[in-house]
VOROTI-677540 format. One record per residue: y, x, z of N, C-alpha, C in turn; residue in one letter. Coordinates in pm, whole numbers, padded with zeros to 5 digits, always signed. Last residue first. Layout:
<recs>
YXZYXZYXZA
...
</recs>
This chain:
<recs>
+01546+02583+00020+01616+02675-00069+01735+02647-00053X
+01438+02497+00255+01318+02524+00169+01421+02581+00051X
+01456+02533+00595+01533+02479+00451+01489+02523+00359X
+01218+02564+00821+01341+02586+00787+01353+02539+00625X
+01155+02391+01107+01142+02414+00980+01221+02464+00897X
+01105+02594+01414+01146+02456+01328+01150+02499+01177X
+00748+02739+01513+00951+02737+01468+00956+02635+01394X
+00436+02887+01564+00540+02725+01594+00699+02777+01627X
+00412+03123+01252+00394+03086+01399+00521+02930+01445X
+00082+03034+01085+00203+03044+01086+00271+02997+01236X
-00161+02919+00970-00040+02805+00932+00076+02847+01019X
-00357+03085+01015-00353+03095+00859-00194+02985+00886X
-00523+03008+01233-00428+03093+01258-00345+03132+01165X
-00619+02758+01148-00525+02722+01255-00442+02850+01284X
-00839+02915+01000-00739+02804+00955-00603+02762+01032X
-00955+03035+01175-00891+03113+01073-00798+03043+01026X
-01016+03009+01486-01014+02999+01367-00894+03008+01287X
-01195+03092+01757-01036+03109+01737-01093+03049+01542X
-01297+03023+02135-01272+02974+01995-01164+03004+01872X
-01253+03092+02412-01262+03160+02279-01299+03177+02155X
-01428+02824+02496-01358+02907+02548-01416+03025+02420X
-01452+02557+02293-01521+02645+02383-01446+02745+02416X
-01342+02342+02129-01300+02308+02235-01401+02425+02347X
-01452+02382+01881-01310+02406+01943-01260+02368+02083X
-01741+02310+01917-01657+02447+01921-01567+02499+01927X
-01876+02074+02072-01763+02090+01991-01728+02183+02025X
-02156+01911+02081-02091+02030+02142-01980+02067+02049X
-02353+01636+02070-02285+01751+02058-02176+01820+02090X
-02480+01406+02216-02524+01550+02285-02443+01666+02196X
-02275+01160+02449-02308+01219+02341-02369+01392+02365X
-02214+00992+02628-02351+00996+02643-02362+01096+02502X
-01936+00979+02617-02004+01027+02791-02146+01107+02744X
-01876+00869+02463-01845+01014+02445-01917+01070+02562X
-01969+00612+02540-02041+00705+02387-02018+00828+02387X
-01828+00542+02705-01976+00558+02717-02051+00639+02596X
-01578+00497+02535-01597+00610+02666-01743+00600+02697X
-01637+00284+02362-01594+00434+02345-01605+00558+02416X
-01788+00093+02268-01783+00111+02394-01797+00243+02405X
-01725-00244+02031-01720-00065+02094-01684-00007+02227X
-01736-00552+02181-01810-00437+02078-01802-00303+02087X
-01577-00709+02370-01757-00697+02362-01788-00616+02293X
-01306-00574+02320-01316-00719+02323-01505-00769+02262X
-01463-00299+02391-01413-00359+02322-01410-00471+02261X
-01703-00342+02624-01686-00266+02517-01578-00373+02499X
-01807-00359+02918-01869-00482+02785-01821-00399+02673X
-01714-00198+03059-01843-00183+03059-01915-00301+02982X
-01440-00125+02988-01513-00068+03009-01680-00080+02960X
-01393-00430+03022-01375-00457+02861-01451-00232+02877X
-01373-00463+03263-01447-00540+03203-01458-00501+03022X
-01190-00261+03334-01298-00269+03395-01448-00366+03302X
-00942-00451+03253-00955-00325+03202-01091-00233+03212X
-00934-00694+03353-00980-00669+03247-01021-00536+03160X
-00896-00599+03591-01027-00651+03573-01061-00663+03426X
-00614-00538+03582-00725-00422+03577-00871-00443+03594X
-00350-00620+03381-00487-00669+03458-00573-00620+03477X
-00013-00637+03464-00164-00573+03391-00300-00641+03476X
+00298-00790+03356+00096-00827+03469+00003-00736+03320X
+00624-00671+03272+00469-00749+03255+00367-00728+03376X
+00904-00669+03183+00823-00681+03287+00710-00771+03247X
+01148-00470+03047+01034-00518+03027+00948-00540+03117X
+01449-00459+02934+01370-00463+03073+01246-00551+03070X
+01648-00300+02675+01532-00363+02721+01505-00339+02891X
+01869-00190+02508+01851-00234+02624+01766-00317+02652X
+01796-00172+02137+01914-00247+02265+01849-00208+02387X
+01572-00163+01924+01704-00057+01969+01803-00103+02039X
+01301-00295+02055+01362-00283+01955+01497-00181+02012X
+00900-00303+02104+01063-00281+02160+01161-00290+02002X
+00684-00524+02161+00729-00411+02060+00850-00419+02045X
+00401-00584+02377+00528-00554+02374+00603-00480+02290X
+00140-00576+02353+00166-00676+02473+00373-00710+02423X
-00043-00530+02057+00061-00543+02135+00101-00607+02251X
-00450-00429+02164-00306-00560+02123-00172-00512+02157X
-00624-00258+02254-00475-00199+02140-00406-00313+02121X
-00757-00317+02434-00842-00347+02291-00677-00327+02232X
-00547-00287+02665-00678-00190+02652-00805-00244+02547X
-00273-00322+02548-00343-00380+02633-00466-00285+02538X
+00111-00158+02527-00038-00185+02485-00120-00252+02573X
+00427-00202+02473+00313-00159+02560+00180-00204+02508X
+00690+00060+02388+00597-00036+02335+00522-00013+02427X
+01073+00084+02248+00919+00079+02340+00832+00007+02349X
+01226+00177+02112+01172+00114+02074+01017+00125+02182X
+01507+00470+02130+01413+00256+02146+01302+00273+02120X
+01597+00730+02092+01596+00567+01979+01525+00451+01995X
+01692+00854+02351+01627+00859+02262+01651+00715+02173X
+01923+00966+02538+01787+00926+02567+01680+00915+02486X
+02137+00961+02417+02104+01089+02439+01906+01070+02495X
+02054+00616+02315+02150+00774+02256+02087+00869+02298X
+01745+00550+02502+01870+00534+02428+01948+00651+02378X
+01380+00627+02581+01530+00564+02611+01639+00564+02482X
+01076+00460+02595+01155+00516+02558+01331+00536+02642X
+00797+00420+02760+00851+00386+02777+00996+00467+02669X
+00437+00326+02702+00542+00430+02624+00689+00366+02663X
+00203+00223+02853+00332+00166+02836+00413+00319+02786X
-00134+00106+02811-00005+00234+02814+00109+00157+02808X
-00434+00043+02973-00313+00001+02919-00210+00134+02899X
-00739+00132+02811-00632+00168+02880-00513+00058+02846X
-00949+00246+02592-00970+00125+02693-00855+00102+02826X
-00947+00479+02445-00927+00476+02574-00932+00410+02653X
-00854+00347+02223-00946+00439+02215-01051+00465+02378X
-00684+00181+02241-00784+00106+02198-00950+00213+02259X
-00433+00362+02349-00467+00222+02399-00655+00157+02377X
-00427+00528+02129-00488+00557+02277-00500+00437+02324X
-00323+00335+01903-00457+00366+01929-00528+00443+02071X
-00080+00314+02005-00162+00174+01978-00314+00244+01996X
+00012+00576+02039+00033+00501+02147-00071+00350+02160X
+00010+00581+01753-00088+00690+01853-00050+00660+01972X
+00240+00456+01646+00092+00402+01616-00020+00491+01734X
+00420+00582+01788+00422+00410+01824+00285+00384+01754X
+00472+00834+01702+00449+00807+01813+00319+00652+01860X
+00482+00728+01419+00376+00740+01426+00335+00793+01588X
+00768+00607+01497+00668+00543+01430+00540+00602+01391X
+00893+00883+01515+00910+00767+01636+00789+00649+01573X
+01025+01034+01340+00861+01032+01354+00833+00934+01449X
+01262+01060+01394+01244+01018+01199+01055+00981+01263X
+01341+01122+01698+01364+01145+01580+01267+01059+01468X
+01409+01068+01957+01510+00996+01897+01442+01062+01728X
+01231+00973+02233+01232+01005+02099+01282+00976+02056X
+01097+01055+02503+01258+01063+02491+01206+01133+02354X
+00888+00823+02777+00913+00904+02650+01096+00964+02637X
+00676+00792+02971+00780+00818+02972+00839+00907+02835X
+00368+00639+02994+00421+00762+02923+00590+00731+02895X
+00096+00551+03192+00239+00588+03198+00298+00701+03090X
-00190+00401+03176-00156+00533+03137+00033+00488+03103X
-00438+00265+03394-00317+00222+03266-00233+00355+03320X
-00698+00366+03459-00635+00257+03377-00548+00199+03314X
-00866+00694+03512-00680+00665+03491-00742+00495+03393X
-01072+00860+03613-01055+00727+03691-00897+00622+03627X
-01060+01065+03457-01024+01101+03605-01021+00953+03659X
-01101+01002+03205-01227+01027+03276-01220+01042+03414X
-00851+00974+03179-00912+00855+03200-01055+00892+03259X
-00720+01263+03183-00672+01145+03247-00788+01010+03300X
-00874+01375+02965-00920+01398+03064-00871+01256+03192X
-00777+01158+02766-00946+01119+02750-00951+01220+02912X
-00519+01274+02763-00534+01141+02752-00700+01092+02879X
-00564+01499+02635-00505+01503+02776-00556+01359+02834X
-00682+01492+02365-00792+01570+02491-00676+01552+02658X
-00488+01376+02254-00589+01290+02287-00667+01388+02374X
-00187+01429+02236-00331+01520+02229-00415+01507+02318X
-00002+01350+02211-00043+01295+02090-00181+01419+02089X
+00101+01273+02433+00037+01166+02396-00070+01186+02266X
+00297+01433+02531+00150+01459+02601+00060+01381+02502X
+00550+01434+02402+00474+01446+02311+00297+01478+02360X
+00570+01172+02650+00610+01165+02571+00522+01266+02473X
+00359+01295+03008+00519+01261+02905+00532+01273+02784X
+00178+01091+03189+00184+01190+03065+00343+01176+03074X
-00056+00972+03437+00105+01003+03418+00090+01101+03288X
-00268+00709+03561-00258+00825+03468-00117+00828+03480X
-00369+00441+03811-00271+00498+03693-00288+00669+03616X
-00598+00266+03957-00554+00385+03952-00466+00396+03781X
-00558-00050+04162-00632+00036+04017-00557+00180+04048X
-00545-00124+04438-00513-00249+04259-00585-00154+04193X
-00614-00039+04655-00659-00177+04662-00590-00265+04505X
-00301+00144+04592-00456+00107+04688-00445-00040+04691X
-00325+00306+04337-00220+00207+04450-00325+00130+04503X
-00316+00644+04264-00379+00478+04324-00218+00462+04387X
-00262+00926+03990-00274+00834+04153-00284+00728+04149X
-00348+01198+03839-00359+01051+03849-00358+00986+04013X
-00283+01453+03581-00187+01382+03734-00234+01226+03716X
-00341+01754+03576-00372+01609+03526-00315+01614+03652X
-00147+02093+03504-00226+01998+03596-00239+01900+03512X
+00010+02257+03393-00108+02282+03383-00205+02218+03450X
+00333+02238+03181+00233+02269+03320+00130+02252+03256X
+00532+02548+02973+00435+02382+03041+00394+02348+03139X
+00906+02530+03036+00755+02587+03051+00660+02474+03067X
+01152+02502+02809+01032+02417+02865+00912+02513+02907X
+01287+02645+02622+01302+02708+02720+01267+02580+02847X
+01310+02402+02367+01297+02554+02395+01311+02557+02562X
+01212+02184+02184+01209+02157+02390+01195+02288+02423X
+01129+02222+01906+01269+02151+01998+01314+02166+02136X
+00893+02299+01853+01017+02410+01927+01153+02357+01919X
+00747+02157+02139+00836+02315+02124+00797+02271+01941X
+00800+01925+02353+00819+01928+02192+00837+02068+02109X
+00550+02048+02620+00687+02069+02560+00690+02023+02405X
+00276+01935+02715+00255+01972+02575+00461+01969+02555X
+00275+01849+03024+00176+01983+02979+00178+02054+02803X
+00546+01825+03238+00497+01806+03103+00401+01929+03051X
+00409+01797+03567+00493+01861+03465+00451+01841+03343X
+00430+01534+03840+00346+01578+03709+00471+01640+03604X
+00353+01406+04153+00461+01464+04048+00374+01527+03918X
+00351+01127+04376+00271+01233+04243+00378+01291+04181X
+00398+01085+04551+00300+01058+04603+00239+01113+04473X
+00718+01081+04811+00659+01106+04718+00517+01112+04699X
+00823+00723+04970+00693+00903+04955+00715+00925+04863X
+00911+00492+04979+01024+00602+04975+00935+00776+04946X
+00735+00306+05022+00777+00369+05123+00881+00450+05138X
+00684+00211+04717+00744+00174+04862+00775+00238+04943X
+00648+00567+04627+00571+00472+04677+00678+00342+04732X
+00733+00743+04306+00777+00697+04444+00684+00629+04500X
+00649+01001+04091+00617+00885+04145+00631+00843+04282X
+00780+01211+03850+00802+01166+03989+00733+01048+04017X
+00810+01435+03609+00783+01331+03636+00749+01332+03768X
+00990+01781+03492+00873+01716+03582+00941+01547+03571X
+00960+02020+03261+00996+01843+03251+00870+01762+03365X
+01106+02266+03405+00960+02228+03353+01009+02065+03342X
+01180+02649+03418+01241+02534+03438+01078+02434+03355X
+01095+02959+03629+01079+02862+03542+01167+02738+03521X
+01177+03048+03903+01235+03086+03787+01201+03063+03661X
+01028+02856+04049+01018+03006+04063+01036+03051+03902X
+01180+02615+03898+01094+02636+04036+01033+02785+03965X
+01377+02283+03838+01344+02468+03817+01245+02479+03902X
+01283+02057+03630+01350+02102+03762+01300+02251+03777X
+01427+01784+03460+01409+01938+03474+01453+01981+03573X
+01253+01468+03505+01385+01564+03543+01333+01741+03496X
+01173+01126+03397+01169+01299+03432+01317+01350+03414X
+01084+00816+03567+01116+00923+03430+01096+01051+03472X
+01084+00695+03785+01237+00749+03783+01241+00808+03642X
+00848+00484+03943+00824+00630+03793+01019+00646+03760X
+00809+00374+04233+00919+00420+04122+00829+00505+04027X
+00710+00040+04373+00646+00182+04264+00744+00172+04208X
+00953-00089+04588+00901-00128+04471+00782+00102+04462X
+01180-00172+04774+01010-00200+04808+00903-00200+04686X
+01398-00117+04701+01345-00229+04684+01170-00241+04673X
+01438+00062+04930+01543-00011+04924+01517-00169+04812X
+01243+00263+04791+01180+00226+04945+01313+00079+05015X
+01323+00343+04560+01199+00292+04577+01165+00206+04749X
+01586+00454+04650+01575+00303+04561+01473+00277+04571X
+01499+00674+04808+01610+00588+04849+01597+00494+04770X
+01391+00823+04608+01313+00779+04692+01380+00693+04784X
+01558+00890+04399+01482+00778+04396+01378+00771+04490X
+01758+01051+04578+01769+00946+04530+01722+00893+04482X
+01572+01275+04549+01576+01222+04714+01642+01067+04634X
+01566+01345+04303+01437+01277+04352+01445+01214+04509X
+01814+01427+04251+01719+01324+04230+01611+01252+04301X
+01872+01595+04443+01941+01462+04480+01884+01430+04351X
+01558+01788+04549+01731+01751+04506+01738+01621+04461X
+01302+01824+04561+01353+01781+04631+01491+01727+04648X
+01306+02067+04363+01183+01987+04381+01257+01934+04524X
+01620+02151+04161+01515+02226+04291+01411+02096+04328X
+01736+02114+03882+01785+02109+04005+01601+02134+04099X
+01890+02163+03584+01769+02148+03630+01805+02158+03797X
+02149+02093+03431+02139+01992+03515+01976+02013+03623X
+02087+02275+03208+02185+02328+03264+02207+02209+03421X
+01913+02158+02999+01862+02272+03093+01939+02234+03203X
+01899+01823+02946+02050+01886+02950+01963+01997+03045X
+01854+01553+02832+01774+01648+02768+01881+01773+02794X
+01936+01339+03089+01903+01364+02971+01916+01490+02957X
+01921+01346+03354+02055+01386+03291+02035+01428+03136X
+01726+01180+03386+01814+01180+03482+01912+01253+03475X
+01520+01097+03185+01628+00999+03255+01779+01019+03333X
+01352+01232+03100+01516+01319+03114+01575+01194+03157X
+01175+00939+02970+01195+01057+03031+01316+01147+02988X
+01237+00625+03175+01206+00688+03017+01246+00858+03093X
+01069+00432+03411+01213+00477+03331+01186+00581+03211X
+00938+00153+03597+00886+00285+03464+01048+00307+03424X
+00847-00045+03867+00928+00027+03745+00910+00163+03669X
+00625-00210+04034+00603-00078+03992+00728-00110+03871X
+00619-00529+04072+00527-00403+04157+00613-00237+04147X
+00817-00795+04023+00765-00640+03971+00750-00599+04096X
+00898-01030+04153+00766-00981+04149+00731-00890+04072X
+01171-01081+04078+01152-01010+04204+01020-00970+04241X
+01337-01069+03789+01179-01051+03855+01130-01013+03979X
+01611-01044+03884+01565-01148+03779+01426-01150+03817X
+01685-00860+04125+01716-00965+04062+01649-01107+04007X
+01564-00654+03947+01514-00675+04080+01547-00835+04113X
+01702-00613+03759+01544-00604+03717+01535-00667+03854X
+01991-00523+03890+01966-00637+03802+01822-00721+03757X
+01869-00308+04026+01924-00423+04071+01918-00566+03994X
+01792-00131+03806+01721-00188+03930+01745-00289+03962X
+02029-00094+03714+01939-00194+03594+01827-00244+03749X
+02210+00027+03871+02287-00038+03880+02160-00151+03759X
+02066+00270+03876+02042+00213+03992+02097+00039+03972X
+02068+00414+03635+01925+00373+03688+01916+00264+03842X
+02354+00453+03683+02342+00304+03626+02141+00296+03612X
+02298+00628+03916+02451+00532+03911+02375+00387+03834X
+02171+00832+03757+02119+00796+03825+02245+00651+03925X
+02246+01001+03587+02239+00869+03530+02175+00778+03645X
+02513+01298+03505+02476+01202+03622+02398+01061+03575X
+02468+01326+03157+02555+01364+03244+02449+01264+03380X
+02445+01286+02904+02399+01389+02909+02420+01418+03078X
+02328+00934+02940+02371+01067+02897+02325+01149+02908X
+02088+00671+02823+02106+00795+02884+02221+00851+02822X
+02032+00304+02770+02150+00415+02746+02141+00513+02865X
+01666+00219+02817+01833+00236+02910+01929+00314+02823X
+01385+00046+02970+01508+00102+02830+01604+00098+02796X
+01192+00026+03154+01354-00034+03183+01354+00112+03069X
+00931-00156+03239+00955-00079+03192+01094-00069+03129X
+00729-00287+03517+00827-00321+03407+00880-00199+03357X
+00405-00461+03630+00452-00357+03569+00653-00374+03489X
+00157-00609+03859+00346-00621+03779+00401-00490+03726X
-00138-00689+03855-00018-00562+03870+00097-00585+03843X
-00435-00816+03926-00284-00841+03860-00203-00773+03907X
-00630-00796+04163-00646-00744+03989-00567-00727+03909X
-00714-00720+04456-00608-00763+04366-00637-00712+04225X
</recs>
């Protein structure tokens, strides 16, 4: 199989229970496209950006989207939840199977700190199959904008890259350009999924693996259902960019050595700009 059904559901979040009306867009998505594969939800979906809602690796989230995944026979991504675990709290992401399995979970590895206080990071890549279509990547939201997560993801076999977002601020537009270019960079599809009010400000966007828009959200309630194509994604691999640049073979085959990236690398410049706190008021 080469053609995927993908949809990506941009939703009014509270702060409160959301799993009611994640259930009540299913239906409706289910409904109208009964050939979506796989749904995408935006991240904190599940009680928006609220510590005080973190709940245990198995709690009535995640048992409740394994009850909708397996009720419409569909791939859940539910978004993310804060969920505690040995006295940490962490912005985990969920992937359902049909079946109702769980079959990936993934903690946010880059927190918005120092908005996203009292976020521990994680420390894993997270890529799983759907057997017999392609393999997916999982990020969340500010994961995106550090292309060394991205580039490990894809070297891990990742074709189209899941990013559950929750951006409501002034910078949401250079999200949306570094979403276009992992796309190009990476030979990947992405789908940046956003949410609403407490959820975030819209505007979601999906990419095709030479950076075309497939999809450029606006600030309402979106249900976005598209066909990825992972032959093309394969093809445009090992021909290059709609035939010309052939990015991941280049980085594959390159012989220099980048020093920031060696174990105990420290520079002066990066230590010269001061420690990460919000900005404060200039007079």
């Amino acid at each position: 199989m080469s053609k995927f059904a993908v949809a990506g559901v941009q939703m009014s979040i509270t702060m409160h229970d959301n799993m009611p009306e994640i259930q009540k867009r299913l239906e409706v998505l289910m409904f109208l496209y009964p050939w979506v594969e796989m749904v995408v939800f935006s991240e904190l979906s599940a009680h928006g950006p609220n510590h005080a809602s973190a709940e245990p690796a198995g709690g009535p989230f995640e048992t409740r989207s394994r009850e909708l995944a397996e009720k419409f026979k569909i791939w859940l991504m539910p978004g993310s939840y804060y969920q505690k675990r040995d006295g940490n709290i962490y912005n985990t992401a969920i992937v359902i199977n049909p079946q109702g399995e769980l079959v990936a979970s993934y903690d946010k590895m880059f927190p918005f700190t120092p908005y996203e206080v009292g976020t521990t990071p994680g420390d894993s890549f997270c890529v799983f199959d759907v057997p017999d279509v392609g393999r997916f990547g999982l990020n969340i939201c500010y994961d995106m904008w550090f292309p060394e997560l991205t580039r490990t993801l894809v070297s891990m076999g990742a074709e189209v890259i899941l990013n559950p977002v929750l951006a409501s601020f002034v910078d949401r537009h250079a999200d949306l350009a570094i979403v276009q270019a992992s796309a190009a960079m990476f030979q990947c599809y992405v789908f940046s999924i956003n949410g609403l009010m407490a959820g975030g400000n819209g505007y979601s966007r999906v990419v095709d693996p030479s950076g075309r828009l497939l999809h450029d959200g606006n600030v309402q309630e979106e249900m976005i259902p598209l066909e990825v194509d992972f032959d093309l994604v394969r093809r445009q691999r090992r021909r290059g960019v709609l035939n010309m640049g052939q990015p991941l073979k280049s980085f594959r085959d390159h012989t220099v050595r980048f020093p920031v990236y060696e174990p105990g690398y420290q520079s002066e410049y990066l230590d010269s700009l001061g420690a990460l706190v919000k900005a404060p008021r200039v007079r």
